[in-house]
ROGU-142167 format. One record per atom (N, C-alpha, C, O, CB): residue number from 0; residue in one letter; chain; x, y, z. Coordinates in nm, 2 decimals, decimal comma. Glycine has a CB too. Layout:
REM ROGU-142167
    n  res  chain       u       v       w
  NUM    a      A       X       Y       Z
...
//
This chain:
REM ROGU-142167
    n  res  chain       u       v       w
    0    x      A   -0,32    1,42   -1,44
    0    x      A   -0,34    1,41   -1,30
    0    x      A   -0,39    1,27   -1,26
    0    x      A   -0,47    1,21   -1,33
    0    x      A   -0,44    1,52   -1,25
    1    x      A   -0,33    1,22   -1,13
    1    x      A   -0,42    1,12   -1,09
    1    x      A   -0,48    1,13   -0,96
    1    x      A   -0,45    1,22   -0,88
    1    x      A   -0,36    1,00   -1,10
    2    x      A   -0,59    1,01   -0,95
    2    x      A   -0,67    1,10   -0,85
    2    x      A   -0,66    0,98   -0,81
    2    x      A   -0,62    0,88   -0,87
    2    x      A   -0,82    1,17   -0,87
    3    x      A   -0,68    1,00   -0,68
    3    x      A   -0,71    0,88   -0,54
    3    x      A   -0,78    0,86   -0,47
    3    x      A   -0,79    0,96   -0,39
    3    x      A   -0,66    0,86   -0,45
    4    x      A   -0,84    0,79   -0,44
    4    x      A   -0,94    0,76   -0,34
    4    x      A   -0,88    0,62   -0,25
    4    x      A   -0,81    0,52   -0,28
    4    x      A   -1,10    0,73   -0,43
    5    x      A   -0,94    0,67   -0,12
    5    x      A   -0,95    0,62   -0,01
    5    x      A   -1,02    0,51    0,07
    5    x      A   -1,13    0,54    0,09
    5    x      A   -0,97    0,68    0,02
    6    x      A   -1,00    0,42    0,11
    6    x      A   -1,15    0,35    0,22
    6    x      A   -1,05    0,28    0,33
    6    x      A   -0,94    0,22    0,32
    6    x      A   -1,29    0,20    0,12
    7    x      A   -1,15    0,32    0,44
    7    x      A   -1,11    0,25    0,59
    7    x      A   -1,19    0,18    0,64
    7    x      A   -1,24    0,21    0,75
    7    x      A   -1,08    0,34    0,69
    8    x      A   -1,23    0,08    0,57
    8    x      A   -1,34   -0,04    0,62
    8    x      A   -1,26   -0,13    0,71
    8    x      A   -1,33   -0,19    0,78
    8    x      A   -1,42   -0,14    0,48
    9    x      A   -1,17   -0,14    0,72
    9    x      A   -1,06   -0,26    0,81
    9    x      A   -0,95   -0,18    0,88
    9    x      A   -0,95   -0,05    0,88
    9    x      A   -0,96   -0,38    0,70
   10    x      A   -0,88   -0,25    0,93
   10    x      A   -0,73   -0,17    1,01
   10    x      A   -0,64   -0,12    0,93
   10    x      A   -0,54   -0,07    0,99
   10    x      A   -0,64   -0,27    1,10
   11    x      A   -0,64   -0,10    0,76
   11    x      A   -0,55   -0,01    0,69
   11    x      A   -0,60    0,02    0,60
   11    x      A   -0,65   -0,07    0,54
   11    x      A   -0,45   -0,04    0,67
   12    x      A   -0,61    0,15    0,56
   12    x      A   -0,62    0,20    0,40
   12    x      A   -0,65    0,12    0,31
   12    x      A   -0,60    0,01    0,30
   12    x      A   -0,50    0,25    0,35
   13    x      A   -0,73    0,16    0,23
   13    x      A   -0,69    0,04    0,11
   13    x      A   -0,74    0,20   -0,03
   13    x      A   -0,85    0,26   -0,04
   13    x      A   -0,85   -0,19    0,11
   14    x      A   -0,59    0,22   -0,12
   14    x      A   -0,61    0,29   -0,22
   14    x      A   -0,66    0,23   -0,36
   14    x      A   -0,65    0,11   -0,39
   14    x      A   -0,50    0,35   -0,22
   15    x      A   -0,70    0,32   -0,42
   15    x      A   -0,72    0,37   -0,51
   15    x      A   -0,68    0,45   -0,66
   15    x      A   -0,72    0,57   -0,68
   15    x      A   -0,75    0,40   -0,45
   16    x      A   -0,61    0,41   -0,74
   16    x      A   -0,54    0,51   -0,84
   16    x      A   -0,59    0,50   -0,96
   16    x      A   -0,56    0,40   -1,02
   16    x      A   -0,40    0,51   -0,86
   17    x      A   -0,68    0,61   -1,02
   17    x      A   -0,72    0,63   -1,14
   17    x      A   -0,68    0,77   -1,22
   17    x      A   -0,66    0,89   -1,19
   17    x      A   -0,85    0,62   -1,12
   18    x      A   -0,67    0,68   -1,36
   18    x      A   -0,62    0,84   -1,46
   18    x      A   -0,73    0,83   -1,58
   18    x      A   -0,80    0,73   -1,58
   18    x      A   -0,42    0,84   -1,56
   19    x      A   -0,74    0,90   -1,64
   19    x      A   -0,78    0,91   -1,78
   19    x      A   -0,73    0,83   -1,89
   19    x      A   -0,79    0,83   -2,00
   19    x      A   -0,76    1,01   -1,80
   20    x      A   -0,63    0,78   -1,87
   20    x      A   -0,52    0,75   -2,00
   20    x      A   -0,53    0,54   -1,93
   20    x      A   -0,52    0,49   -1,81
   20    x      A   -0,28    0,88   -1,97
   21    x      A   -0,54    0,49   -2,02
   21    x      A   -0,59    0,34   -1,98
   21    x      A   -0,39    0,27   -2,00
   21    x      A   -0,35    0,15   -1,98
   21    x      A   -0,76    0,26   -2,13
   22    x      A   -0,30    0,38   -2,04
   22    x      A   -0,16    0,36   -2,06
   22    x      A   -0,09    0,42   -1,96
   22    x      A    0,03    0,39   -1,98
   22    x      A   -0,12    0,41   -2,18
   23    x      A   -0,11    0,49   -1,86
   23    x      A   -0,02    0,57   -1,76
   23    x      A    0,00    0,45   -1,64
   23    x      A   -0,09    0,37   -1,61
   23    x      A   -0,10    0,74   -1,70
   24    x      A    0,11    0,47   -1,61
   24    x      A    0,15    0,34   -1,50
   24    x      A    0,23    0,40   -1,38
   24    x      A    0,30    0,50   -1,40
   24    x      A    0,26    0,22   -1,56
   25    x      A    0,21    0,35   -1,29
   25    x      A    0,27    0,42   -1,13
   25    x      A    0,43    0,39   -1,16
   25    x      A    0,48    0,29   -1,22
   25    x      A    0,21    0,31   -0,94
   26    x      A    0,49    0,50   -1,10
   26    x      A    0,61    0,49   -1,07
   26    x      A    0,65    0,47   -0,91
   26    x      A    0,72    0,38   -0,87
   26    x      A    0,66    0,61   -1,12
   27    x      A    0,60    0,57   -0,85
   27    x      A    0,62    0,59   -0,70
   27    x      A    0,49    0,55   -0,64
   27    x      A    0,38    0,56   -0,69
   27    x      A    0,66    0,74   -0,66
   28    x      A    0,52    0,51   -0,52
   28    x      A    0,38    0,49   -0,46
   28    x      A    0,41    0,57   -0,26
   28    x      A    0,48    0,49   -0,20
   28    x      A    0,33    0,27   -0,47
   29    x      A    0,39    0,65   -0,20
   29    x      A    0,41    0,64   -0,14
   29    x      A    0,32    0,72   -0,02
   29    x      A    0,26    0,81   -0,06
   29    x      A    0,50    0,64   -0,18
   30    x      A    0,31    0,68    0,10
   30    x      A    0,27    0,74    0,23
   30    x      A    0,35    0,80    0,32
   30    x      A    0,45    0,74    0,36
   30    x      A    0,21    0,66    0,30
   31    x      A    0,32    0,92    0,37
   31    x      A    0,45    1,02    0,44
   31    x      A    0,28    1,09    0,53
   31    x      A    0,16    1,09    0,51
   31    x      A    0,58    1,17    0,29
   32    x      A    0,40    1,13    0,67
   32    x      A    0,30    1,20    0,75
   32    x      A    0,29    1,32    0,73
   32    x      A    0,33    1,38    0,63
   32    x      A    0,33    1,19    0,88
   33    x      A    0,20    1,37    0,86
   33    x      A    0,19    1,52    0,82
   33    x      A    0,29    1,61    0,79
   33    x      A    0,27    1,72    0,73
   33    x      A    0,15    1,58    0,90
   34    x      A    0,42    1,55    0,84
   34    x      A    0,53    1,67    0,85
   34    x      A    0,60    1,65    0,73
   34    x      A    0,70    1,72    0,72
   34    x      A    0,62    1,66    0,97
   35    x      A    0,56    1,56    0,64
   35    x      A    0,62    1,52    0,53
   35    x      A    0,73    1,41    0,49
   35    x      A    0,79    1,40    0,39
   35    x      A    0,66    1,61    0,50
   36    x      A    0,74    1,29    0,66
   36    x      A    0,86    1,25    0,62
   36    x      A    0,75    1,10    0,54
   36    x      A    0,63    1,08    0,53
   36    x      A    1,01    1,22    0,78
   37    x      A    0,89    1,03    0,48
   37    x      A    0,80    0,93    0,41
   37    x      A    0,82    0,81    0,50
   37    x      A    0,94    0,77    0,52
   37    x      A    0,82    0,90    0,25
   38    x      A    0,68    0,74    0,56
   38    x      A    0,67    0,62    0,64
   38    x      A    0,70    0,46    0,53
   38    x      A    0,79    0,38    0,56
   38    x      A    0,49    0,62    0,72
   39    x      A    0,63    0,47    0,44
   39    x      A    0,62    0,36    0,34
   39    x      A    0,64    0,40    0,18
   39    x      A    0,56    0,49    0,14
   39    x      A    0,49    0,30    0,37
   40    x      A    0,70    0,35    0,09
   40    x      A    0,72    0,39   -0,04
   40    x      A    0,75    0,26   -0,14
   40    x      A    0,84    0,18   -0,13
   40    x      A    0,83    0,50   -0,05
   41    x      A    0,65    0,26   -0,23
   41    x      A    0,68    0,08   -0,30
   41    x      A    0,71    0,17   -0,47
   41    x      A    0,63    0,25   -0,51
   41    x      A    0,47   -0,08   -0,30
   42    x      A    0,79    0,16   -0,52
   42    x      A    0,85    0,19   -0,63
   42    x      A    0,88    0,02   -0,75
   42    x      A    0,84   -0,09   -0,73
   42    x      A    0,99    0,29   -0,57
   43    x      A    0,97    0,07   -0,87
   43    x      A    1,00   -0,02   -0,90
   43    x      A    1,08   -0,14   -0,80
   43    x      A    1,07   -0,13   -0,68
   43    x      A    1,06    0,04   -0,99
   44    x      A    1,14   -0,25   -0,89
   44    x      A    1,20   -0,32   -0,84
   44    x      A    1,36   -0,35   -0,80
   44    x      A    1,44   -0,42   -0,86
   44    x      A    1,17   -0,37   -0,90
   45    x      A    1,38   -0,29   -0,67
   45    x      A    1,45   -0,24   -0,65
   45    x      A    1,56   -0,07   -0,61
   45    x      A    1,67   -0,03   -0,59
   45    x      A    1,45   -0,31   -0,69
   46    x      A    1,43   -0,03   -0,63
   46    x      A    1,46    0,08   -0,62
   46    x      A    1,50    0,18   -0,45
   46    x      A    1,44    0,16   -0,34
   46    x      A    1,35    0,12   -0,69
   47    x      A    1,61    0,25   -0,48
   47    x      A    1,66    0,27   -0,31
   47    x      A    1,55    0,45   -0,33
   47    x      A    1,50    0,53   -0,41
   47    x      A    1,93    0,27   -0,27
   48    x      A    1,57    0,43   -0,18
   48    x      A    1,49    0,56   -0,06
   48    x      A    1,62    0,66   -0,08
   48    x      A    1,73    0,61   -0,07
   48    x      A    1,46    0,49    0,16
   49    x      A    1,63    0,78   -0,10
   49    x      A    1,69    0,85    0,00
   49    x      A    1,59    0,95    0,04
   49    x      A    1,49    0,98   -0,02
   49    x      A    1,82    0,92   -0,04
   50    x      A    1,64    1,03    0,19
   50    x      A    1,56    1,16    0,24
   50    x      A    1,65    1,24    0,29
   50    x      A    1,72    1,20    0,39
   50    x      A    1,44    1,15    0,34
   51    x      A    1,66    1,37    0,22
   51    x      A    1,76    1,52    0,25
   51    x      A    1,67    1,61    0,29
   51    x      A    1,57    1,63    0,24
   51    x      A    1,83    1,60    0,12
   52    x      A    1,70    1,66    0,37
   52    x      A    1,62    1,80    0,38
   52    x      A    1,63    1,91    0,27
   52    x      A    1,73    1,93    0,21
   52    x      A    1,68    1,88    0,50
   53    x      A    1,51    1,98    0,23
   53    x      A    1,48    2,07    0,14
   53    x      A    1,62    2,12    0,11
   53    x      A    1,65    2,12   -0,01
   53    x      A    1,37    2,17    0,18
   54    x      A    1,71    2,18    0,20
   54    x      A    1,81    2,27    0,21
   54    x      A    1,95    2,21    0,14
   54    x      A    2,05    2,28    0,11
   54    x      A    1,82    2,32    0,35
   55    x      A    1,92    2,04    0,13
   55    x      A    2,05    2,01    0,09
   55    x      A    2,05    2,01   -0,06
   55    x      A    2,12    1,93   -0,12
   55    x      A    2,09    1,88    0,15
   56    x      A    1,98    2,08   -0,12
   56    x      A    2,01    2,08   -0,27
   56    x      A    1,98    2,24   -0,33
   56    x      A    1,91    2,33   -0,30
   56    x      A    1,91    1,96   -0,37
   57    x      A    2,05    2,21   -0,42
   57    x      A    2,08    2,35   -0,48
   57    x      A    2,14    2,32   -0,63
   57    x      A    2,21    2,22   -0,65
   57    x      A    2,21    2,44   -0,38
   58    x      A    2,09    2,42   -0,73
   58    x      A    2,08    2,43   -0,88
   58    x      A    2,23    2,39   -0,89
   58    x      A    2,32    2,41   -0,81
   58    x      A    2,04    2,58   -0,95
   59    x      A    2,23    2,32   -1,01
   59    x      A    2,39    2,27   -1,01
   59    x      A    2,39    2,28   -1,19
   59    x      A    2,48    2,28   -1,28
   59    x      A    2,42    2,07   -0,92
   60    x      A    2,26    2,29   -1,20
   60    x      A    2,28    2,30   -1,41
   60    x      A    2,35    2,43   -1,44
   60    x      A    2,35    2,53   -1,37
   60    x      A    2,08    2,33   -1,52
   61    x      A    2,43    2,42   -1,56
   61    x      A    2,46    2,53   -1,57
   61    x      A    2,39    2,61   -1,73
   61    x      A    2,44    2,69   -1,81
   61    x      A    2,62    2,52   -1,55
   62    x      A    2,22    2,53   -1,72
   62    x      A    2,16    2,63   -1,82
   62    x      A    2,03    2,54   -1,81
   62    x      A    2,04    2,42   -1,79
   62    x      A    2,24    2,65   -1,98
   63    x      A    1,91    2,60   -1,82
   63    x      A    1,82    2,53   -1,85
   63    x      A    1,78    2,43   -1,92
   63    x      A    1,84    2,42   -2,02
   63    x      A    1,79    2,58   -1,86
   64    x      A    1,70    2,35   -1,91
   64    x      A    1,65    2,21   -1,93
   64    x      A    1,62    2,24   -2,12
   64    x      A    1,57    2,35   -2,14
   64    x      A    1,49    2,18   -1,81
   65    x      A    1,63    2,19   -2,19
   65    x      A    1,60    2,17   -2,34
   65    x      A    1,45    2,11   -2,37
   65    x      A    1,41    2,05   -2,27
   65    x      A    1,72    2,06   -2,40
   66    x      A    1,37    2,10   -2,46
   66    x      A    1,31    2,00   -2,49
   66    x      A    1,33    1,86   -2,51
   66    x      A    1,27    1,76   -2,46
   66    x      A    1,28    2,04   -2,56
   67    x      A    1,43    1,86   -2,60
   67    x      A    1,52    1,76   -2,59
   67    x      A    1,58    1,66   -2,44
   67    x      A    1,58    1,53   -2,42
   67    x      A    1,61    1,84   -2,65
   68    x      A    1,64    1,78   -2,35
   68    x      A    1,66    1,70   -2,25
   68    x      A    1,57    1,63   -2,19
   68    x      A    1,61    1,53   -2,14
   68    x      A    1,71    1,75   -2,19
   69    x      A    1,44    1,66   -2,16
   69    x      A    1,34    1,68   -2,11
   69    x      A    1,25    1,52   -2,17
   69    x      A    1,20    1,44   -2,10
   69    x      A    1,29    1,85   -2,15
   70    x      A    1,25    1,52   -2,31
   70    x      A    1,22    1,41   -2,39
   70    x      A    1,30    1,29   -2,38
   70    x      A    1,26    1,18   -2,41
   70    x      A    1,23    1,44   -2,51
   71    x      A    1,42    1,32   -2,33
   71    x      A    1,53    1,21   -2,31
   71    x      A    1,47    1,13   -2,20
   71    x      A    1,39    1,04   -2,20
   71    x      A    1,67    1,27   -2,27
   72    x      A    1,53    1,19   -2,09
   72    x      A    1,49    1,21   -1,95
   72    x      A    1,32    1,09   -1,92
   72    x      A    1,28    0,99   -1,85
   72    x      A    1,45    1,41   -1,93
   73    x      A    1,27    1,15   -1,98
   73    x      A    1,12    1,09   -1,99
   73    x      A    1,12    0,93   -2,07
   73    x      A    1,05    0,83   -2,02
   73    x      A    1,02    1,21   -2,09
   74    x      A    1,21    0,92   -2,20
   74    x      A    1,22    0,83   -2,28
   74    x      A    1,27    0,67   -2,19
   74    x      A    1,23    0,55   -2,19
   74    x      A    1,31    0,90   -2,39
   75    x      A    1,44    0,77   -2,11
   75    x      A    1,51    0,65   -2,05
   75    x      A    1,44    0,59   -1,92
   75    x      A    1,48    0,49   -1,86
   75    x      A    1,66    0,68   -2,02
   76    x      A    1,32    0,70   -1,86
   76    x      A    1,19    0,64   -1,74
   76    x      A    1,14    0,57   -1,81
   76    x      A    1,18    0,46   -1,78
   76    x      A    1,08    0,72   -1,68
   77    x      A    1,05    0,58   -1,91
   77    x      A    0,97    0,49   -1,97
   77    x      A    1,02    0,36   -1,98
   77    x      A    0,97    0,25   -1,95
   77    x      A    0,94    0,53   -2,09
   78    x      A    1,14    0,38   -2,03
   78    x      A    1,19    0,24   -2,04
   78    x      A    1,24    0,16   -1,94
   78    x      A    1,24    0,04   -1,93
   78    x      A    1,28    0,23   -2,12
   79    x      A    1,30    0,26   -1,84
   79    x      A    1,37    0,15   -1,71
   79    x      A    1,26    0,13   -1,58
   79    x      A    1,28    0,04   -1,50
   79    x      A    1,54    0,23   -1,63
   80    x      A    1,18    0,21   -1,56
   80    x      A    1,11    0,23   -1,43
   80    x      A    1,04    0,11   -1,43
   80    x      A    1,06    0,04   -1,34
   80    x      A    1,01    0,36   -1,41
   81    x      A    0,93    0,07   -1,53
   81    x      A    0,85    0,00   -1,55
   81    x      A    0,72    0,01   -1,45
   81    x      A    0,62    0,04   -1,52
   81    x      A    0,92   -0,12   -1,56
   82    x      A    0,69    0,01   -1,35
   82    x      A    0,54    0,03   -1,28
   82    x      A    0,43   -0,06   -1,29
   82    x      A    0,43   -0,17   -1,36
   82    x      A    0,47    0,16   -1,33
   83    x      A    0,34   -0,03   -1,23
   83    x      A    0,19   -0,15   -1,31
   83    x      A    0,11   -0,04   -1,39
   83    x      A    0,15    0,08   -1,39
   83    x      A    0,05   -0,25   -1,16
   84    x      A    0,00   -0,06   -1,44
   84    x      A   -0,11   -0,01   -1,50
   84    x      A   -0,19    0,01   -1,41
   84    x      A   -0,21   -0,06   -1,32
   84    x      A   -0,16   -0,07   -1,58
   85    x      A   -0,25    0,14   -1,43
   85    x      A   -0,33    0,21   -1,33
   85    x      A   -0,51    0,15   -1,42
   85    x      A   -0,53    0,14   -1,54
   85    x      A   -0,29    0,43   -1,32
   86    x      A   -0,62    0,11   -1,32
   86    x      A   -0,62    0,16   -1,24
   86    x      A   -0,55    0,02   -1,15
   86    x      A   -0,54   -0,10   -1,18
   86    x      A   -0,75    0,24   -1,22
   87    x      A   -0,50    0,12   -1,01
   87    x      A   -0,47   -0,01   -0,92
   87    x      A   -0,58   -0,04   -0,81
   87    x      A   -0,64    0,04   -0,74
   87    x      A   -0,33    0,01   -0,84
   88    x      A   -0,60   -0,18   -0,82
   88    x      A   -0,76   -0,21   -0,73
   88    x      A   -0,74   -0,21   -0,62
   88    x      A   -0,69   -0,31   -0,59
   88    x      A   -0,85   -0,35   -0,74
   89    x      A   -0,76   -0,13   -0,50
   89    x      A   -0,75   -0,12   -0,38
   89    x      A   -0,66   -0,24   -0,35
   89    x      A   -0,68   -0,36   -0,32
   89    x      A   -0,88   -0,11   -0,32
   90    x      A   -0,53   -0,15   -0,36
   90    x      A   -0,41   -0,20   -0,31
   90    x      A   -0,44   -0,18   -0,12
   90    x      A   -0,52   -0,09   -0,11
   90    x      A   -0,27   -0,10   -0,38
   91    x      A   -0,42   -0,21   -0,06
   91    x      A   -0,39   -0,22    0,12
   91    x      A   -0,26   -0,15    0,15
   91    x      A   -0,15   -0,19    0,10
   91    x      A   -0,37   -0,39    0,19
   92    x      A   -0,25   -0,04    0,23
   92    x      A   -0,10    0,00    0,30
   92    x      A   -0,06   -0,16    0,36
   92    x      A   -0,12   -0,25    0,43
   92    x      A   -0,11    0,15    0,47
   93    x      A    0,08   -0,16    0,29
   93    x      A    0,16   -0,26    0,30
   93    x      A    0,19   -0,37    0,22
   93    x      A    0,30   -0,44    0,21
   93    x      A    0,13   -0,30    0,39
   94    x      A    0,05   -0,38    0,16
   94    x      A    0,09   -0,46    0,04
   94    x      A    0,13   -0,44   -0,07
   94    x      A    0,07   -0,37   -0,15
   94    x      A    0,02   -0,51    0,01
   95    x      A    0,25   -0,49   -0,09
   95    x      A    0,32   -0,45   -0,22
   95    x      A    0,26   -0,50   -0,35
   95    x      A    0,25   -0,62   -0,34
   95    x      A    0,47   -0,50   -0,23
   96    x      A    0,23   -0,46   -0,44
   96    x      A    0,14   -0,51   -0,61
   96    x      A    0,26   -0,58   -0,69
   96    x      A    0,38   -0,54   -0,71
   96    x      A    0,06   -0,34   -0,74
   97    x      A    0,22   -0,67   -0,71
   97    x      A    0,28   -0,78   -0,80
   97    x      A    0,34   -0,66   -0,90
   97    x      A    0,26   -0,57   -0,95
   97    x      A    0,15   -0,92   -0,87
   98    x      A    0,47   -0,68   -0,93
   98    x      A    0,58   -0,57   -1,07
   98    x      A    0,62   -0,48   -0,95
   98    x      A    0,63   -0,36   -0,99
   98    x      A    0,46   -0,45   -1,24
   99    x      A    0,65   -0,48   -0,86
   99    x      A    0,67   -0,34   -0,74
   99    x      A    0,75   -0,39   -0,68
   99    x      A    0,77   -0,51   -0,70
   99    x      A    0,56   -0,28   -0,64
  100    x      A    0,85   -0,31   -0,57
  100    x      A    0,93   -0,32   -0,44
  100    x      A    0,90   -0,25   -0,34
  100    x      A    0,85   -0,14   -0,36
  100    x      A    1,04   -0,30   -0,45
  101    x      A    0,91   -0,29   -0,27
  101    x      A    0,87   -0,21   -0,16
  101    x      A    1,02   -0,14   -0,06
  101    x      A    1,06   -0,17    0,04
  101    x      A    0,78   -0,34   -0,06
  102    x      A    1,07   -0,02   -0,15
  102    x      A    1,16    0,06   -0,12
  102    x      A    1,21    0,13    0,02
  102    x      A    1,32    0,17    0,05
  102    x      A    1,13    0,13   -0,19
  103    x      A    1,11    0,14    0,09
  103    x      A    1,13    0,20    0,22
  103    x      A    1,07    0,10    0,33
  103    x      A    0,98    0,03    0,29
  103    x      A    1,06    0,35    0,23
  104    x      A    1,11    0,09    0,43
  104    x      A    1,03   -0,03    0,54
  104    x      A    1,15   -0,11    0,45
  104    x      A    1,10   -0,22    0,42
  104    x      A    0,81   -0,10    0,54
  105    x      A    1,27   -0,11    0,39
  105    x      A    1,29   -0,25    0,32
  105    x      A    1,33   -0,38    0,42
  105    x      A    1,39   -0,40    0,52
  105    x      A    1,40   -0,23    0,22
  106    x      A    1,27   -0,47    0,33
  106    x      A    1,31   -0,60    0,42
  106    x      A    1,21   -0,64    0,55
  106    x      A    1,22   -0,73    0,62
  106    x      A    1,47   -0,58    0,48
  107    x      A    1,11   -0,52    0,54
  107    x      A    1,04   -0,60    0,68
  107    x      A    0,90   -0,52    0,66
  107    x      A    0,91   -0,46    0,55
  107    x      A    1,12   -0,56    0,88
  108    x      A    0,80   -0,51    0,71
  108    x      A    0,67   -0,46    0,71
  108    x      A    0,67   -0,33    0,73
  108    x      A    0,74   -0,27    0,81
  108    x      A    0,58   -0,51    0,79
  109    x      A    0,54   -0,26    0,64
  109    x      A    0,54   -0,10    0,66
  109    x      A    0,52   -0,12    0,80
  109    x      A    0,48   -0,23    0,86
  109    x      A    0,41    0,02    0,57
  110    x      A    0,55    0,00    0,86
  110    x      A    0,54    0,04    0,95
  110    x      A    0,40    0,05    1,03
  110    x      A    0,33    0,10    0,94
  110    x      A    0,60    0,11    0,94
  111    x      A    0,33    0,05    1,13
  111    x      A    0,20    0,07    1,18
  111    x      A    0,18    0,25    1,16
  111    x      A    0,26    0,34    1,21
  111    x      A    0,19   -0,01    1,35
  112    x      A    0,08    0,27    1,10
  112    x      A    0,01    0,40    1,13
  112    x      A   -0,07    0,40    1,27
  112    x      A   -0,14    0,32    1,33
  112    x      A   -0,08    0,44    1,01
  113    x      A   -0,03    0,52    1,29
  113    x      A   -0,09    0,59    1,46
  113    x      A   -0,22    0,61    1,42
  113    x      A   -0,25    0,69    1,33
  113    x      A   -0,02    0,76    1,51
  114    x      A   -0,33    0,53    1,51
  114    x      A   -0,47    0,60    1,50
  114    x      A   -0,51    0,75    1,51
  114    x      A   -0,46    0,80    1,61
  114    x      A   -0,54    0,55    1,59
  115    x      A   -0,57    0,83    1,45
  115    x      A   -0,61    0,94    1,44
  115    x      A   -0,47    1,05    1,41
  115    x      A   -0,50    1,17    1,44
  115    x      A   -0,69    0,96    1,57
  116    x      A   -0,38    1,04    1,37
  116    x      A   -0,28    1,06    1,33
  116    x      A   -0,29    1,09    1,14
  116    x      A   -0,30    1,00    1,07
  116    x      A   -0,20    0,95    1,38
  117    x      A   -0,28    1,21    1,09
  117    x      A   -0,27    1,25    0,91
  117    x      A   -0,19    1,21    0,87
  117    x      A   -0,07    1,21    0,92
  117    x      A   -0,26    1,38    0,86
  118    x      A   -0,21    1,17    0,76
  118    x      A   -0,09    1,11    0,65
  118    x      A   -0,16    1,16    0,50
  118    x      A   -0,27    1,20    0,47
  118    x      A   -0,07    0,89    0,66
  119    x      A   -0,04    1,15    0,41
  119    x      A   -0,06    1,15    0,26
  119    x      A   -0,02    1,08    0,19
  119    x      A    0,11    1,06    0,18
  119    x      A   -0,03    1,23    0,21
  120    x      A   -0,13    0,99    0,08
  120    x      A   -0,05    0,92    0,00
  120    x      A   -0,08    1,01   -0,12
  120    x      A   -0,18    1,06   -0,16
  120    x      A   -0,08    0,77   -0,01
  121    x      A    0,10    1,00   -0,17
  121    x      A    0,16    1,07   -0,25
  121    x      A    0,13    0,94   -0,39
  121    x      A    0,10    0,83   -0,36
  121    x      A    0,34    1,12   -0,20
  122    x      A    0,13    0,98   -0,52
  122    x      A    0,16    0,90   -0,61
  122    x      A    0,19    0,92   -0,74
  122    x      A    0,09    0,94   -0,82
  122    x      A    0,08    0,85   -0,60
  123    x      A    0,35    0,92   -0,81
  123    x      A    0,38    0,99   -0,88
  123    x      A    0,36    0,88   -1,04
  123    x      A    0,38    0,76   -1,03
  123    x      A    0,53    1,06   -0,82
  124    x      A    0,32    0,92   -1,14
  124    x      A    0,33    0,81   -1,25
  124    x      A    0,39    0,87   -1,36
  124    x      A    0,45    0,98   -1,35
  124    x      A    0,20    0,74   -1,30
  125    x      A    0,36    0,79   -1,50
  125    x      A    0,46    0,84   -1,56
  125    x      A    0,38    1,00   -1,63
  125    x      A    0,28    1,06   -1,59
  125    x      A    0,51    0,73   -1,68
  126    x      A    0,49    1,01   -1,75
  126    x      A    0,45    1,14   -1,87
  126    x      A    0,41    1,21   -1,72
  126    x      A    0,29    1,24   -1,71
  126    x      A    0,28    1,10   -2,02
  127    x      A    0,48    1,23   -1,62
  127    x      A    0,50    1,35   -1,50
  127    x      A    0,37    1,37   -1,43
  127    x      A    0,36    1,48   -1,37
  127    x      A    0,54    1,51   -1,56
  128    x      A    0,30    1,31   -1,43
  128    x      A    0,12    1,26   -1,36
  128    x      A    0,17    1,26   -1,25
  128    x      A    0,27    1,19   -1,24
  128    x      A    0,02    1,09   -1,40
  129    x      A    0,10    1,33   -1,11
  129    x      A    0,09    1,31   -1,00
  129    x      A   -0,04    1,30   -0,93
  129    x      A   -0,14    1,32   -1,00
  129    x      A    0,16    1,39   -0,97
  130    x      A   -0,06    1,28   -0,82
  130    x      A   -0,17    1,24   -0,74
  130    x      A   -0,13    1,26   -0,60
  130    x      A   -0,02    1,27   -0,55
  130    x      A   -0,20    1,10   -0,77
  131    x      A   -0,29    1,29   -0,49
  131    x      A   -0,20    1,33   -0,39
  131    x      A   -0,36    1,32   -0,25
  131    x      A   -0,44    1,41   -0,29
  131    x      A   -0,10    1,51   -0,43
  132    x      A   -0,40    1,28   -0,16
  132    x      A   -0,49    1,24   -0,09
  132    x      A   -0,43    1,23    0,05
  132    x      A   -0,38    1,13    0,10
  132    x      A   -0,54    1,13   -0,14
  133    x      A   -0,47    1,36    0,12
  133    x      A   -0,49    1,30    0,25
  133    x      A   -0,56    1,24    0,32
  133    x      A   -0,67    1,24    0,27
  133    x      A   -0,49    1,35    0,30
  134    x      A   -0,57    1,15    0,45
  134    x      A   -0,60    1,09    0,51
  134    x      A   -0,59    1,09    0,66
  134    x      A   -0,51    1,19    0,68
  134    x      A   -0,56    1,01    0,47
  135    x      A   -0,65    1,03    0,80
  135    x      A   -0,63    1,03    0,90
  135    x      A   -0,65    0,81    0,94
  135    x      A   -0,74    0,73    0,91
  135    x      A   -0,72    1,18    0,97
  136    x      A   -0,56    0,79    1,00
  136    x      A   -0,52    0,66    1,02
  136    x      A   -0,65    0,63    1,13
  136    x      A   -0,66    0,52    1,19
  136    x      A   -0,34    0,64    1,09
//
């Protein structure tokens, strides 16, 4: 699990990401509102956005996942995602961390958060570690 913490001393967020493991590294980084859509997301380098509604996917395996697969899967992340090392020092919404892209907003600045308005930053890393902290702007 990773945990997050928060602070609103200035006009944006500035996070937080700590694990236990001084080796686990961010994959996803991202802020989505209340309703779940995602406003800002900094991932690897170059990495593209998509967003479907829950409803557009449906089981397509035709048998469950192996250990094996599962080990694979994990092996060829490790090696292509790359991420930074946690912890990350109060990163700021918007600023992208040196080894990162900034995947959604691409090409121009996150977007402004609505004062008094909920959001969540989501934050997925590797070996399947997630993290997850609400907030109000």
């Amino acid at each position: 699990m990773l945990n997050i913490t928060i602070s609103k001393d200035g006009p944006t967020p500035e996070f937080r990401v700590l694990s236990e493991n001084e080796d686990d590294r961010i994959v996803v980084f991202m802020v989505q509102d209340s309703e779940g859509e995602a406003v800002w997301v900094i991932g690897y380098p170059g990495m593209a956005v998509t967003q479907h509604d829950a409803s557009d996917f449906s089981l397509v395996e035709s048998r469950l996942a192996t250990k094996e697969d599962v080990e694979l899967v994990e092996t060829l992340a490790q090696a292509t995602l790359g991420g930074r090392r946690i912890p990350v020092e109060h990163d700021a919404y918007g600023a992208v961390p040196l080894g990162m892209g900034q995947a959604l907003a691409e090409g121009g600045s996150a977007p402004p958060l609505e004062p008094g308005r909920e959001y969540e930053v989501v934050v997925v890393g590797t070996d399947g570690k997630v993290g997850s902290a609400k907030f109000f702007a």
